[in-house]
C-alpha positions in Angstrom: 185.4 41.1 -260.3 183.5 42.6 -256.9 186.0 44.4 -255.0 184.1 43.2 -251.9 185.0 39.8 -252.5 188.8 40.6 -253.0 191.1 38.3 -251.1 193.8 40.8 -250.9 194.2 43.4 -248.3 195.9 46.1 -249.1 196.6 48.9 -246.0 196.0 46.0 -243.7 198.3 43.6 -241.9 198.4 40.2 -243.7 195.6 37.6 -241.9 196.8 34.8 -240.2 195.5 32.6 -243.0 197.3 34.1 -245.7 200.8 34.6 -244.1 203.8 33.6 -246.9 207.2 32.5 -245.4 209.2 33.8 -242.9 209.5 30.5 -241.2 213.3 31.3 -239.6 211.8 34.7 -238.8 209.0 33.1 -237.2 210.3 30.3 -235.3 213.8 33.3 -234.2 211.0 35.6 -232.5 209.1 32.8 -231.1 212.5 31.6 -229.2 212.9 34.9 -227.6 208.9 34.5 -226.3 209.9 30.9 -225.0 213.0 32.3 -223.4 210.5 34.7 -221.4 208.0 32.4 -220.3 210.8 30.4 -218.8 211.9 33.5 -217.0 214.4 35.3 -219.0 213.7 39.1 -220.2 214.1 39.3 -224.1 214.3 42.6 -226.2 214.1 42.2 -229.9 214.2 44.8 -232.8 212.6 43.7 -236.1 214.1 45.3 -238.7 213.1 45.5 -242.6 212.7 48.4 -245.4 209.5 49.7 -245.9 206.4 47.5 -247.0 208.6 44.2 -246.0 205.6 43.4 -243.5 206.9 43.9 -240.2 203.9 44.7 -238.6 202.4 41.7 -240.3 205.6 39.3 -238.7 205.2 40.3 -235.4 201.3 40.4 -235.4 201.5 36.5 -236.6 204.3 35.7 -233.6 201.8 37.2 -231.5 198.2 35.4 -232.3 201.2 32.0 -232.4 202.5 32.8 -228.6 198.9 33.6 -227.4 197.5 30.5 -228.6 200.0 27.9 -227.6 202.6 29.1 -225.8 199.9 31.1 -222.9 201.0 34.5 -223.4 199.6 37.8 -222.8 199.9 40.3 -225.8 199.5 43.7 -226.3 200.8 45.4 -229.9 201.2 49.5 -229.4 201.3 51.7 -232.1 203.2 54.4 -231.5 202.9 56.5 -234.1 202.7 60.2 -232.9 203.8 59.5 -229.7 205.2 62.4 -227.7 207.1 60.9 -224.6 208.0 57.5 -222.6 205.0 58.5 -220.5 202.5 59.1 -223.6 204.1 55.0 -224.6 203.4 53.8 -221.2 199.9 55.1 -221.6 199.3 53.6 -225.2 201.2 50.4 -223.7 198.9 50.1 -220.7 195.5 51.1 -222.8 195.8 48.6 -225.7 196.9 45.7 -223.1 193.3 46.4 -221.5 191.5 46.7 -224.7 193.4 43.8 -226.8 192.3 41.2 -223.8 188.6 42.4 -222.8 187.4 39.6 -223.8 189.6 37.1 -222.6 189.1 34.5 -219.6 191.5 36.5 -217.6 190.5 39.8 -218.5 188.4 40.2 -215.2 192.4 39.7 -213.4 193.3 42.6 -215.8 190.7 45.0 -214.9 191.2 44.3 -210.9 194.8 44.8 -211.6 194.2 48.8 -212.7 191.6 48.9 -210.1 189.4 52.9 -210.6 191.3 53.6 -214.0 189.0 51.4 -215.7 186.3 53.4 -217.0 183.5 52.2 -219.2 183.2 54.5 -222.5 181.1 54.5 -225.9 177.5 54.0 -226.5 176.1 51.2 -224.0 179.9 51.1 -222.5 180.9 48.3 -224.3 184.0 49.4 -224.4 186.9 50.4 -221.9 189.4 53.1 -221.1 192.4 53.7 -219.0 192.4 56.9 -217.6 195.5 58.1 -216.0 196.8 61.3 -215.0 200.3 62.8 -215.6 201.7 61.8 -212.2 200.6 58.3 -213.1 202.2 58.1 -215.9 205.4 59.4 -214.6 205.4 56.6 -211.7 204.8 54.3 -213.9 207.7 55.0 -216.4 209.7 54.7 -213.4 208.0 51.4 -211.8 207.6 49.8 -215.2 209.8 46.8 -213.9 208.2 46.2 -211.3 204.3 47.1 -212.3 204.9 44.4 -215.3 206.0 41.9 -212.3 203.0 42.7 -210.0 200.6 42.6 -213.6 202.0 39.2 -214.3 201.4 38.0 -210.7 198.0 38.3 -211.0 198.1 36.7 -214.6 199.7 34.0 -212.6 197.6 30.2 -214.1 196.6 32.0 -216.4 199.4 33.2 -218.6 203.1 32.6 -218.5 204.3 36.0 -219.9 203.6 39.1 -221.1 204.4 40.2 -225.2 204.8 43.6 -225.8 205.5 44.6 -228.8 206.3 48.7 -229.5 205.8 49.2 -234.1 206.3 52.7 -235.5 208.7 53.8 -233.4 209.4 57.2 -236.0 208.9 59.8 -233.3 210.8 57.8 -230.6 213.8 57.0 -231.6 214.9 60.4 -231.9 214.4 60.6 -228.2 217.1 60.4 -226.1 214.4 59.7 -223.3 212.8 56.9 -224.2 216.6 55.3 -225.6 217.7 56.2 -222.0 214.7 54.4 -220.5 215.0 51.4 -222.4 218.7 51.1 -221.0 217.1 51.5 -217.9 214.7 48.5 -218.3 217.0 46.4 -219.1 219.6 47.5 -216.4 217.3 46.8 -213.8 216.2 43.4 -214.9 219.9 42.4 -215.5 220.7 43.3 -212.2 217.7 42.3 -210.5 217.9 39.0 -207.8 214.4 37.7 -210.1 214.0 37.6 -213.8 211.1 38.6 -215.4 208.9 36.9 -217.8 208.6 39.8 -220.4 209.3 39.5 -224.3 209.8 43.5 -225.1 209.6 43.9 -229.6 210.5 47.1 -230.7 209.3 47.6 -234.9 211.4 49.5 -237.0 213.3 50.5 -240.0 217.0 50.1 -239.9 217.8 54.0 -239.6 215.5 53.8 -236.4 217.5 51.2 -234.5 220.8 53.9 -235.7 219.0 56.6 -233.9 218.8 54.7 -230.6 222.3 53.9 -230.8 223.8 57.1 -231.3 221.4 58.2 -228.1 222.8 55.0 -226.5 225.3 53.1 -227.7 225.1 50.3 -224.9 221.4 49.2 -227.0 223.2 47.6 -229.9 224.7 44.4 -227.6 221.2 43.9 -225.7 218.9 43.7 -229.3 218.4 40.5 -230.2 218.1 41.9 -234.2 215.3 39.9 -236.6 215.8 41.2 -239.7 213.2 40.8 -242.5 213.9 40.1 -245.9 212.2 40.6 -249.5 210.3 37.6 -250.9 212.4 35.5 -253.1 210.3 34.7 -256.7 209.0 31.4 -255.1 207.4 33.0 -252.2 205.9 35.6 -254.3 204.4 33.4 -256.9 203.3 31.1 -254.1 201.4 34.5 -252.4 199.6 35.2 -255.1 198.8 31.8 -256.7 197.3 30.7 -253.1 196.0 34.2 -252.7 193.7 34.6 -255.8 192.9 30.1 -255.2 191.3 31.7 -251.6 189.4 33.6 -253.6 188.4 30.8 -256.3 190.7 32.7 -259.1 193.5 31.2 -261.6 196.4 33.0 -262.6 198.0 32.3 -266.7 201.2 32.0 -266.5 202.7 34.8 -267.5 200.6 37.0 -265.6 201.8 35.6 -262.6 205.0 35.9 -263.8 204.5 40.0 -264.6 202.8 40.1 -260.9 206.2 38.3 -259.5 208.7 41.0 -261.0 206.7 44.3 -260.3 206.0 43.1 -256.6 209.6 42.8 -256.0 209.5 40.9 -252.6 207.4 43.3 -250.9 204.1 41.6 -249.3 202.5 45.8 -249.2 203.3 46.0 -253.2 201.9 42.2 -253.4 198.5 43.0 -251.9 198.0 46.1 -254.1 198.9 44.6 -257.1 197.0 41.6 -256.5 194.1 43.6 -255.1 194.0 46.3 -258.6 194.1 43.1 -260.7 191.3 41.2 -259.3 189.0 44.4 -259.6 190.6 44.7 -263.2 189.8 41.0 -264.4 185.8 40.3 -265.9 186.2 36.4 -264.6 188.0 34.2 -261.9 190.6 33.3 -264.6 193.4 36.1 -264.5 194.8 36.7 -268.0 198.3 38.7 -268.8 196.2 41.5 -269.9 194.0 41.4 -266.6 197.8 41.9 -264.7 199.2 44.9 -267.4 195.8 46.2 -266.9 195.8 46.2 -263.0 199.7 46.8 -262.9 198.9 50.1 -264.4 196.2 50.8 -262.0 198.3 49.9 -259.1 200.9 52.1 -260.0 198.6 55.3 -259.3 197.6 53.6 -255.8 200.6 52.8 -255.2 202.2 56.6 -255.5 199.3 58.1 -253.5 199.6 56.1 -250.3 203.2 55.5 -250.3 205.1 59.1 -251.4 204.3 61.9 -249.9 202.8 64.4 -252.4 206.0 66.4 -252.6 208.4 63.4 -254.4 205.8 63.0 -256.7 205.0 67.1 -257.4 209.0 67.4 -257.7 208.6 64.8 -260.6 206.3 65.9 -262.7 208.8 67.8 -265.0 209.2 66.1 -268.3 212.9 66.2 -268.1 213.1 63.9 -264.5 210.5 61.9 -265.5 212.4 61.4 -268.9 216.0 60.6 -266.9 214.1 58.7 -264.3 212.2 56.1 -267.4 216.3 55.4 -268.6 216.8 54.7 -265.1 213.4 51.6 -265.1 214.5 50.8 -268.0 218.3 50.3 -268.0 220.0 47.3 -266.6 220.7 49.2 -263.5 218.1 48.1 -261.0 218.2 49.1 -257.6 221.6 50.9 -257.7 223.1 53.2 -260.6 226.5 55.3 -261.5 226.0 58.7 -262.5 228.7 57.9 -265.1 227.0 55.1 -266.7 223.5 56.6 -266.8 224.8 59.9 -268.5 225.9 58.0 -271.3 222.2 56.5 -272.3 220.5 60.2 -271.8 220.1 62.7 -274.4 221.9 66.3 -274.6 219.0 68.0 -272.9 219.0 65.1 -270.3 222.5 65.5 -269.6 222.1 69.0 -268.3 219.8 68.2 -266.0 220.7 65.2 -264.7 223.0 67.0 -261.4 220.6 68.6 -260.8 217.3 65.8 -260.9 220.1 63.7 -258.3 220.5 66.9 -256.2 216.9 67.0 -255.9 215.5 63.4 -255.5 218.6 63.1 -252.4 217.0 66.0 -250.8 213.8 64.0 -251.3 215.3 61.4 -249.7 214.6 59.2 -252.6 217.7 58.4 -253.4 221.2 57.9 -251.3 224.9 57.9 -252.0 226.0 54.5 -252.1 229.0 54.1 -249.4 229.6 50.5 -250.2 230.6 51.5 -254.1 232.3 53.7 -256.1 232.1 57.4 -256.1 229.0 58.3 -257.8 226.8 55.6 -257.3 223.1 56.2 -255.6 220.7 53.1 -254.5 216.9 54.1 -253.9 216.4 54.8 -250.3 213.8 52.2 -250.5 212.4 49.3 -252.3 208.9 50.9 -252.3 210.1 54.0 -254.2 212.1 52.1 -256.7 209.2 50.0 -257.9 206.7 53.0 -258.0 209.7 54.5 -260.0 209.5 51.7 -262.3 206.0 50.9 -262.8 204.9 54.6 -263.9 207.9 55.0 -265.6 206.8 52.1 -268.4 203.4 53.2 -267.9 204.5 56.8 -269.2 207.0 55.4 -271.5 204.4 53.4 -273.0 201.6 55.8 -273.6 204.2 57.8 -275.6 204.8 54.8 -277.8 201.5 53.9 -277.9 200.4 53.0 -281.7 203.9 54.2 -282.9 206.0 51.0 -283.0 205.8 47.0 -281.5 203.6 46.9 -278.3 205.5 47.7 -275.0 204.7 45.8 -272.0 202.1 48.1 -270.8 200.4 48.6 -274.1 
């Protein structure tokens, strides 16, 4: 079918429109918005492994708050960013750009006064320009620049959402840990509260980093933590996914969709999206999903490893220990002890050191919660890549030799 017509959007946060479950996630960070526009500071960390749709959660709770609970937003990426001062900057800049064409976006622009400056062809669009001393201030005034920002919102909007996603470079930064304590210090012990709802994004081995930089964080994050899909939200994603875009699904293509998603909404949208390009007509048959399945796998492994995991598997021998791994009762987690005794002599040998290599990857981790000698993928993401190529290899080796495989 037309790829231009897809309703899926892979590499995108999920629309509005198309949002699947997370209701108690939802209605958690929408409590801690409330909570600020009655007066109380909130901080929040949402949590969640890779392609779990974080950015997506928080985006929704954000058009949600905005439109009926009169809240000003402003969602930073802060990927790349250096310093506290480069964050304020980001943070400052997308709040001017996100609301430019909101009623009270005139009250914004008078608030940063000559930093507003007109940029692009015809200067339709705006920039905050701010030196280095400015930025410095206004790490250090942040309190009480978000109180004076507010009192000029003031009728038109009860608080102020900021939410801070890919916090990578940051949380190693004993700065910016140190400044949050800060923020929340001088709120705390302030005579007036302040109507700010402060989201920080991240994995879980983020919100570690800021607490071993400051320990004091881990009793002031109110923690959301997102979970996979269970089957039921996945089949309703993609059966109300491909109805958006007047498709129907067989049976058991939905049901080989369902298990090679694995709860992940980012694995969802790409599988969905390289079946509806695979399939000739609105009516998605089980070859239509092996055939995009297969194709999703290759997408999948070029946006979501990073070219050297996927160079360091290109040896037959890992890729032959790594299709017993997909294809063993083993899922998520394994024991060396029991995978050795399904591999082959020449397997064997290089099994320590395939597991040496895909932990320096950071593919895999020792499991501390189980015995010795049991790994888990570092992340759902990799797993499923894992899994998918690994049929599709294992079946192109079978192909026309024996009963058809899944992928055949």
């Amino acid at each position: 079918m037309n790829p231009e017509f897809s309703p899926f959007t892979p590499g995108q946060p999920v629309p509005i429109e198309f949002f699947v479950g997370r209701v108690a996630e939802i209605e958690q960070l929408r409590s801690l918005v409330r909570s600020a526009a009655r007066g109380r500071f909130k901080i929040g960390f949402v949590t969640g492994e890779r392609g779990i749709g974080k950015t997506s959660l928080v985006s929704f709770v954000r058009h949600l708050s905005e439109r009926e609970d009169r809240v000003a937003g402003a969602h930073v990426f802060l990927g790349g960013a250096r310093d506290v001062p480069d964050m304020i900057r980001r943070t400052l800049d997308r709040l001017l750009k996100e609301n430019v064409e909101k009623p009270w976006y005139g009250k914004l622009k008078d608030f940063f006064g000559k930093h507003v400056g007109e940029v692009g062809l015809f200067g339709i669009s705006v920039e905050l320009k701010l030196t280095q001393d400015d930025l410095q201030q206004l790490m250090h005034e942040f309190v009480p620049t978000i109180r004076h920002l507010l009192t000029k919102l003031k009728g038109e909007r009860k608080a102020f959402l900021l939410i801070l996603d890919d916090i990578n470079g940051l949380a190693h930064s004993a700065e910016f840990a140190n400044w949050l304590k800060s923020t929340v210090d001088e709120i705390a012990t302030g005579e007036e509260g302040l109507n700010l709802c402060m989201l920080i994004v991240g994995l879980e081995e983020r919100r570690q980093h800021l607490l071993a930089l400051q320990p004091s964080l881990d009793r002031v994050f109110a923690l959301t933590e997102i979970r996979p899909w269970d089957e039921t939200e996945t089949e309703r994603f993609f059966t109300e996914t491909f109805r958006n875009g007047s498709a129907t699904v067989e049976p058991q293509a939905l049901k080989h969709m369902v298990h090679y998603t694995g709860g992940l909404p980012v694995i969802g949208h790409e599988i969905g999206d390289a079946v509806w390009r695979a399939a000739p007509t609105t009516e998605i048959t089980e070859s239509d999903a092996r055939s995009g399945i297969r194709q999703a796998a290759e997408i999948i492994g070029s946006k979501f490893l990073q070219p050297k995991v996927i160079d360091a598997l290109r040896s037959p021998r890992y890729r032959s220990i790594l299709r017993r791994i997909a294809s063993s009762p083993f899922g998520f987690h394994f024991r060396r002890s029991e995978l050795l005794k399904l591999l082959g002599d020449d397997d064997k040998r290089a099994l320590d050191n395939f597991l040496k290599r895909l932990k320096d990857l950071d593919v895999i981790v020792t499991d501390p919660e189980a015995a010795a000698g049991c790994y888990r993928f570092a992340n759902r993401l990799h797993y499923l890549y894992f899994q998918i190529e690994s049929r599709k290899a294992g079946a192109e080796t079978r192909r026309g030799s024996g009963p058809p495989t899944f992928l055949d």
